[in-house]
C-alpha positions in Angstrom: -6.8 -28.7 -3.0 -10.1 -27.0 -2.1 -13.7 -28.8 -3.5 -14.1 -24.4 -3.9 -11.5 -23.1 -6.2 -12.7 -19.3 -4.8 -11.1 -19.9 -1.8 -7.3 -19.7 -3.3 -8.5 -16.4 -4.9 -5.9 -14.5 -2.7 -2.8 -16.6 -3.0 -3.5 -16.8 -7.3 -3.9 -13.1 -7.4 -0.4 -12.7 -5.6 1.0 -15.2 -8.1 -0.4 -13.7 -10.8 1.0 -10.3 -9.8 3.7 -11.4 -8.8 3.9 -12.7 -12.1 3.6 -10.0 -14.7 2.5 -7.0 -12.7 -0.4 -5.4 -14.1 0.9 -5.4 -18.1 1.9 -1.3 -19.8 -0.1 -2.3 -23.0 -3.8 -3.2 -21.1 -2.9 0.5 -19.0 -2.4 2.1 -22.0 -5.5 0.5 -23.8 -8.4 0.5 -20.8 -6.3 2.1 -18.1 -6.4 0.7 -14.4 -9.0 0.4 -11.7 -7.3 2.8 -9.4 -7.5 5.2 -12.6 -11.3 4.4 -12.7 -12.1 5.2 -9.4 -9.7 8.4 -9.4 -11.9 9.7 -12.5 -15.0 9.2 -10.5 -13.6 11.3 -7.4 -12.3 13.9 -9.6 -15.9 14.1 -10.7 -17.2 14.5 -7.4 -14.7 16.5 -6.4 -15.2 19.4 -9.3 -19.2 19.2 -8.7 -19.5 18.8 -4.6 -16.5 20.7 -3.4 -17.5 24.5 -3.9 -15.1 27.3 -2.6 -18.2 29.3 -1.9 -20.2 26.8 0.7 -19.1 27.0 4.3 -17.0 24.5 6.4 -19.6 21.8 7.5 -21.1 21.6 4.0 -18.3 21.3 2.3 -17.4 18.0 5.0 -20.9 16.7 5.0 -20.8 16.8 1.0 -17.4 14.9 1.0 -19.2 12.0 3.2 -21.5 12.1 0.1 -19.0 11.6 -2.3 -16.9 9.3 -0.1 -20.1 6.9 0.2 -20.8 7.4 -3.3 -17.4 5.9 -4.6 -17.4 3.0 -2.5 -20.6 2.6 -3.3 -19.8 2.0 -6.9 -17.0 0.5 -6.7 -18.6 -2.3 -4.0 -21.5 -2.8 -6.7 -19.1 -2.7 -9.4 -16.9 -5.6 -8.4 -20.0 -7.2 -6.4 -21.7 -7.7 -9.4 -18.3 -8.8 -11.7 -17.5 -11.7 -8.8 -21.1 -12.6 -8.8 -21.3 -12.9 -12.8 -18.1 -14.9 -13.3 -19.1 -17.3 -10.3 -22.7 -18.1 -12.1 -21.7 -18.0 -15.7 -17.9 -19.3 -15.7 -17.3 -20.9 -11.8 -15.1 -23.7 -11.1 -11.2 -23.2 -11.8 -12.0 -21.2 -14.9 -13.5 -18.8 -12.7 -11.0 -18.7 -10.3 -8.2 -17.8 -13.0 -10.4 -14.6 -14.1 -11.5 -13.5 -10.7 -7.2 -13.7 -10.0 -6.4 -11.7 -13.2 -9.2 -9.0 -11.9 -8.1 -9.2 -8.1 -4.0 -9.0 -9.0 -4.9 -5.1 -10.6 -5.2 -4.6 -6.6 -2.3 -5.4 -4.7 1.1 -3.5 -6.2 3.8 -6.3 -5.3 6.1 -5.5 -7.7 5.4 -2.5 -9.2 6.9 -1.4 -6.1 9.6 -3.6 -5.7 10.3 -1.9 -9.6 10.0 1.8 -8.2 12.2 1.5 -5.2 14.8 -1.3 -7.5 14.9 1.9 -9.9 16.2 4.5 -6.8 19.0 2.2 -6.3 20.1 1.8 -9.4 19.8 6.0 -10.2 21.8 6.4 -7.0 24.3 4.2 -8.5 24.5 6.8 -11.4 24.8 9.9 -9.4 22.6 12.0 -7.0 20.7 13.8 -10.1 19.6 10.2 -11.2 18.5 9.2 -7.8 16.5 12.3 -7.2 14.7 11.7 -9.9 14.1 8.3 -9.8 12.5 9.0 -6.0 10.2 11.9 -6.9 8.0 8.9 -8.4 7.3 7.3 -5.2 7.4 10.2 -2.8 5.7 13.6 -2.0 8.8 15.5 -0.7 11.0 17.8 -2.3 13.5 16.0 -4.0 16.0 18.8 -4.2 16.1 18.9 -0.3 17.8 15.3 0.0 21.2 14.5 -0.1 21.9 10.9 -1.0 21.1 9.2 2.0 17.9 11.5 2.6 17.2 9.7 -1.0 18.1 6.2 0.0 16.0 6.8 3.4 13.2 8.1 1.4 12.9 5.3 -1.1 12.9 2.7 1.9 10.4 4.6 3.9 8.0 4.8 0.8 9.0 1.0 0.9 7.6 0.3 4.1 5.0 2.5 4.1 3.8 1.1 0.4 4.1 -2.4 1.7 1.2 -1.7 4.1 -1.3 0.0 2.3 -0.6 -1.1 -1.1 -0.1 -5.0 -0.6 -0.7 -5.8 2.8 -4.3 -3.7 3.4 -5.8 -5.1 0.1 -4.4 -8.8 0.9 -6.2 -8.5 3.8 -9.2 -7.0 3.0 -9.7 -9.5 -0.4 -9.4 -12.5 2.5 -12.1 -10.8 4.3 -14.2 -9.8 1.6 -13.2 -11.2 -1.8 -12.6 -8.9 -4.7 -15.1 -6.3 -3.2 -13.6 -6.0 -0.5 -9.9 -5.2 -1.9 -12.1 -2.9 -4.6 -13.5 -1.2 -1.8 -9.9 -0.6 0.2 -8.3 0.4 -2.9 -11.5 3.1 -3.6 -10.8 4.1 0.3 -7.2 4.3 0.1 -7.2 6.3 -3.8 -9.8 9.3 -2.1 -7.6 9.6 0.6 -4.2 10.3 -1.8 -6.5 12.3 -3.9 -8.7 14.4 -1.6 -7.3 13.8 1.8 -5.1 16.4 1.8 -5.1 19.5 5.1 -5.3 21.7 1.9 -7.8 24.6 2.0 -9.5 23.0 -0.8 -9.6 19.3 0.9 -9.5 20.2 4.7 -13.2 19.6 5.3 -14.1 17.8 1.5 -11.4 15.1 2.2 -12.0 15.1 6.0 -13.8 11.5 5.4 -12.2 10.2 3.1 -8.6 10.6 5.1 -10.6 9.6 8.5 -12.0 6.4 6.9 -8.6 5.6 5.0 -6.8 5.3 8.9 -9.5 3.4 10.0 -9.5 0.5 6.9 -5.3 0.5 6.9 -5.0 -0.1 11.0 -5.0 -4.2 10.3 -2.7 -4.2 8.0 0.0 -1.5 9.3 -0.1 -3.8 12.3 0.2 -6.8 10.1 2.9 -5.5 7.8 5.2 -4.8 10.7 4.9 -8.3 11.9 5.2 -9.8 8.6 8.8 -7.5 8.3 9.4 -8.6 11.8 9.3 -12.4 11.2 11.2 -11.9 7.2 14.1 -10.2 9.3 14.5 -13.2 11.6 14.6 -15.4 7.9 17.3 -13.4 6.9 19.4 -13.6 10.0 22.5 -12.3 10.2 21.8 -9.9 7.5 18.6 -8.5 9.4 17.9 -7.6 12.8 14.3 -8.8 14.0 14.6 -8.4 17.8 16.2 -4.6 17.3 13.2 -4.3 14.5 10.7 -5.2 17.6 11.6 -3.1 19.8 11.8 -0.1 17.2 8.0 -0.8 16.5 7.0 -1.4 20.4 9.2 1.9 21.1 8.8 4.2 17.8 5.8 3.0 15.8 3.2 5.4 18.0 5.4 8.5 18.1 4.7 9.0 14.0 2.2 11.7 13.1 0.7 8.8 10.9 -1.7 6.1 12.9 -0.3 3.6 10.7 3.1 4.4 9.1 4.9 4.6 11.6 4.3 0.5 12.1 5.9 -0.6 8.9 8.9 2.0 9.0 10.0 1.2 12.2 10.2 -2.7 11.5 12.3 -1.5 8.5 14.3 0.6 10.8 15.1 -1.6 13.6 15.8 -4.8 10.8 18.2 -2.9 8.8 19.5 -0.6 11.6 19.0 2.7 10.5 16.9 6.0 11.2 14.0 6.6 9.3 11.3 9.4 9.3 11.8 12.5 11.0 11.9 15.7 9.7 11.0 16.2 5.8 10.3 18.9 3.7 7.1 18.4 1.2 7.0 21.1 -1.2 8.3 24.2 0.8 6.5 22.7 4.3 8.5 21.3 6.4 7.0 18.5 8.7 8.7 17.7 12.0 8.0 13.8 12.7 9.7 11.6 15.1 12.4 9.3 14.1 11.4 5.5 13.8 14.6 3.5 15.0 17.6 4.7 16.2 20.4 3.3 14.0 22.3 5.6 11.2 20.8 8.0 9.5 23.8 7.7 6.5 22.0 5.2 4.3 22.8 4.0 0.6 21.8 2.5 -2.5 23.1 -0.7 -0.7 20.7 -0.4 2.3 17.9 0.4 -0.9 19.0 -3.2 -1.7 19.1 -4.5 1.5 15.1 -2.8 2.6 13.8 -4.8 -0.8 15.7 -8.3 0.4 13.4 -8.2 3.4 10.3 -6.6 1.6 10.9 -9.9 -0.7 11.4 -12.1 2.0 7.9 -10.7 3.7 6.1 -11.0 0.6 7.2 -14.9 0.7 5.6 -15.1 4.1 2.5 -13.3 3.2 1.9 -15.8 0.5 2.7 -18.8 2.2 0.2 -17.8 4.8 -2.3 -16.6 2.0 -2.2 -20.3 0.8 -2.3 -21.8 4.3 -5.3 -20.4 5.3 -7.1 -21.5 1.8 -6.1 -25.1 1.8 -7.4 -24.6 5.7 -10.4 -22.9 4.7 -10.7 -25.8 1.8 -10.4 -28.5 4.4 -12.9 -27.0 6.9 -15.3 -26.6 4.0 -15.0 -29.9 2.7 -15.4 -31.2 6.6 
């Protein structure tokens, strides 16, 4: 094991998640981080983002609020890490800084979400509708069953990389500041980076800087999805989910989904993406993968058996680089 206990900070924070998620009764007592930093950009939104000031004010002021965010949050979680390693350290340490640093990553939480759009198709279409709208923007009323099933495994793949991959990576890189700060990014960008006419030029940063932090791991998330689908073999595809990213992933309208949901695609062989309706908009995207577009609740099933299996790898790797890191340290 590592003389520093810090260095297995990532690898106990996934186990801890992994564990017992983040638990209903502490969000209903003292909420959740992400609910923290969303109250703060709220704030800044209703106080910096005036209807009546002009295009280039309204961006420059949500740079403002974009820097102010992260700037809390970094000094925030800066200053927590810095606390517990001077007044608590050693392994005690390490077991708070995990409990803090598991409210980041949102193994399965989503795993839960997507589990529950499999089951409600299992009930009838009504069930799975509504069981989707909580993880997708679209209009639920436009899909047919498999537009559901398709929907829940893109939100899947997508999730994967910005919810557990990006701030796995970004806590190896920077501790539990630098997952605090990717998870401040990434929650102004799903708040206020919207081509909205109230967001187009406030949220202009904050949805610029959000594809700039998430280009690791969308890169790293199909590779991970690769490599589970070659685990699972027969039941997965990992050369036809290859060549789905290397021909698909840069045709989506996203710089980074497209990555993730066209290793899904190619491992499972189906279609994903395309055209959607959000709302009453319809987008017109390109389709990662070119298998069947007629998926199921059993595909559902099928996307979270390789989502499990690449979580398994990310961990293993998580751990291998800390007992590497432990014996280079100790060297």
């Amino acid at each position: 094991m590592p003389a520093d206990p810090s260095l297995l900070l990532v690898p106990a924070a996934l186990a801890v998640e992994a564990a017992v998620g983040y638990p209903a009764p502490l969000y209903r007592v003292i909420g959740h981080p992400v609910t923290w930093i969303g109250a703060l950009i709220a704030r800044l939104d209703r106080r910096l983002n005036r209807e009546t000031d002009g295009f280039f004010r309204r961006r420059a002021l949500g740079v403002v609020a974009l820097a102010v965010v992260l700037a809390v949050t970094g000094l925030v979680a800066w200053a927590l890490e810095a606390l517990i390693g001077a007044f608590v350290g050693g392994w005690a340490g390490l077991g708070i800084l995990a409990v803090l640093a598991a409210s980041l990553p949102a193994q399965r939480s989503l795993h839960d979400h997507v589990r529950a759009v499999a089951d409600g198709l299992d009930q009838g279409l009504v069930e799975g509708r509504l069981a989707v709208s909580m993880i997708v923007g679209r209009n639920p009323d436009s899909l047919d069953e498999a537009g559901v099933a398709r929907a829940a495994i893109e939100s899947l793949a997508e999730n994967f990389s910005d919810g557990v991959v990006a701030p796995v990576f970004w806590m190896m890189v920077g501790g539990l500041p630098g997952a605090a700060l990717y998870k401040a990014a990434n929650t102004a960008d799903s708040m206020i980076g919207h081509r909205t006419p109230r967001h187009e030029a406030f949220g202009w940063a904050s949805a610029r800087f959000d594809d700039l932090v998430n280009l690791p791991a969308s890169r790293l998330s199909a590779l991970l999805l690769v490599a589970a689908a070659k685990t699972l073999e027969p039941g997965a595809r990992p050369g036809e989910a290859w060549a789905a990213v290397w021909r698909d992933a840069g045709k989506h309208r996203s710089p980074n989904a497209g990555w993730p949901e066209a290793a899904m695609a190619g491992a499972l062989g189906l279609r994903l993406a395309g055209p959607r309706v959000y709302g009453t908009t319809r987008v017109d995207d390109a389709y990662m993968g070119d298998g069947r577009a007629e998926a199921t609740a059993k595909d559902v099933r099928r996307a979270l058996e390789l989502y499990r299996a690449a979580l398994a790898l990310q961990f293993c790797i998580a751990l291998g680089i800390a007992l590497v890191a432990g014996v280079i340290a100790a060297s």
